[in-house]
N, C-alpha and C positions, 0 to 999 in steps of 0.2 A: 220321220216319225210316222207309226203307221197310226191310220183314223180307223174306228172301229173296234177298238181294243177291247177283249169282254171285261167285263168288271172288276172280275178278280186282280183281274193285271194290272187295269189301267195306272195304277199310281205306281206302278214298279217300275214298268216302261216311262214314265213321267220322271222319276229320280233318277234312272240311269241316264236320261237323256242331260241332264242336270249336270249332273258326274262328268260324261263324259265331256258336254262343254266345257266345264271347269275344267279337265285336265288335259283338254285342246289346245286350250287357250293360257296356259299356266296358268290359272289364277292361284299364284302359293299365296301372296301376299297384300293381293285385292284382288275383288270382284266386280261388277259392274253397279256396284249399289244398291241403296233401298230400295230408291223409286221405280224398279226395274217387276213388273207382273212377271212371274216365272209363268203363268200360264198360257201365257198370251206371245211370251217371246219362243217357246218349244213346242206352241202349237197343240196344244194339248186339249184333245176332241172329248170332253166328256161322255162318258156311258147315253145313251139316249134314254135309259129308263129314269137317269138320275138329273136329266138336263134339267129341270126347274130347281132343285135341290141346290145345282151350283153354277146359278147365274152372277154370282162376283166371285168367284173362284179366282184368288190368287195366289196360295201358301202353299205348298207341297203336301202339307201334313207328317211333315219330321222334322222337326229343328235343324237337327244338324245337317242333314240336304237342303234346305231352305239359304243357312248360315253360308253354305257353300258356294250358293247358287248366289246370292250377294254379296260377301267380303272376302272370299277363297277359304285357302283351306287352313294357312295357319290360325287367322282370326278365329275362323269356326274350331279348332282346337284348342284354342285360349278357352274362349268362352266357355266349352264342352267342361274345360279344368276346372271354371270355378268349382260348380257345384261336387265336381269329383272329390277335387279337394278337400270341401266343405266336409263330403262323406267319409274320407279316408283321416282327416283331422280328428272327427268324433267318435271314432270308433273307439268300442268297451277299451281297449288296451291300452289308448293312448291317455285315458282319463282319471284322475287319481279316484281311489274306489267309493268315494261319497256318491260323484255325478257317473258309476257306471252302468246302475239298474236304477236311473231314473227314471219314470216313466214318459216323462215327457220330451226328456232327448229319446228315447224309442219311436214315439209318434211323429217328433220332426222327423228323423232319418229316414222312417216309415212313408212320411207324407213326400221326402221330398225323394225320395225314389221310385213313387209309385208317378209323380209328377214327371219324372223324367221318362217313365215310360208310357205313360199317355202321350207323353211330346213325341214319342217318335211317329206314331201311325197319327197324329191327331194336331189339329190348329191351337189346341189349348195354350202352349208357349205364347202361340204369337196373337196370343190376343187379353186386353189388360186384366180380365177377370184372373186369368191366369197366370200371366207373369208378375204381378204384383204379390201372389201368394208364392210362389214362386219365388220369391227375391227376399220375400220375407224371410221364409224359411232357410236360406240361402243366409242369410242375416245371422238369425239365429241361433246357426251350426258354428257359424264363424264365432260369435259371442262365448259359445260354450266351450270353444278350443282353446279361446284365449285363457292363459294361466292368470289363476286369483293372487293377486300381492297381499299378505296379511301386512296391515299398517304398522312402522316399529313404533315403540314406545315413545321415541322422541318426537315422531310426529301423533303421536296420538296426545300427547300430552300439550300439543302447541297450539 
C-alpha cells in the first residue's frame, strides 16, 4: 500500500486494497468478520490534511466494500439483494393501480435509493442513525409488495 496518497484517491486505493484481499484470499463465502478495522489491517495512511477528521477511522465508506472486506463476496450480495429487491418488488408495474402514484411509496423508493447511494461514498449504512432508517424503509417496500387479501364473506361474517 502506498502511504502519501493525495486525497482524491485515498479511499479508491483503500477499496481496491480491500478487493483485492478478498479475492486473494477467496473470500466467496466468508470473510474475516466484524471485529476486523479494515483500516488498520490495509494500513491505510490517512490524508495528513484530514488526520484529526479520522482518528477512529474504521469503515471504508461504501457498504458494499466494507460487506466484502468482512463476510466475502456472496453474503455482501445477499445483502446488496435485499433492498434491490425491495426496489424492484415496488415498482409502478408491479402494483395494482390504486398503490401506483401513491405518494408515499414514491418517497420511500425515493428515500431508499438516495440511502443507498450515500452508502456507497459514505459511513451512513454503517452507523445506527442510518441503518435503522434504512431498514425501515427496507420494511416498508416489503409491506407494500405484499398482495392485499380481501376477506371472504364467510370469514367476515364469523
Amino acid at each position: 500500500m502506498q502511504y502519501g496518497v493525495p486525497i482524491s484517491s485515498w479511499r479508491t486505493t483503500w477499496w481496491k486494497a480491500i478487493l483485492d484481499d478478498a479475492w486473494q484470499h477467496r473470500w466467496w463465502l466468508r470473510g474475516p468478520g466484524w471485529g476486523t478495522n479494515l483500516a488498520t489491517k490495509y494500513l491505510v495512511e490517512q490524508p495528513s490534511s484530514a488526520q484529526q477528521l479520522f482518528v477512529a477511522l474504521r469503515l471504508p465508506h461504501n457498504f458494499v466494500i466494507g460487506l466484502v472486506g468482512r463476510v466475502g463476496f456472496v453474503l455482501a450480495a445477499l445483502f446488496v439483494a435485499v433492498p434491490s429487491l425491495a426496489l424492484v418488488s415496488t415498482r409502478p408495474s408491479r402494483l395494482p393501480s390504486s398503490l401506483r402514484d401513491h405518494p408515499l411509496r414514491k418517497a420511500v423508493h425515493a428515500g431508499l435509493i438516495a440511502q443507498i447511494a450515500v452508502g456507497l461514498t459514505d459511513v451512513y449504512l454503517e452507523s445506527p442513525q442510518g441503518a435503522i432508517v434504512f431498514w425501515m424503509l427496507c420494511g416498508a417496500l416489503w409491506w407494500w409488495a405484499t398482495p392485499r387479501v380481501q376477506p371472504t364473506s364467510s370469514i367476515a361474517a364469523a
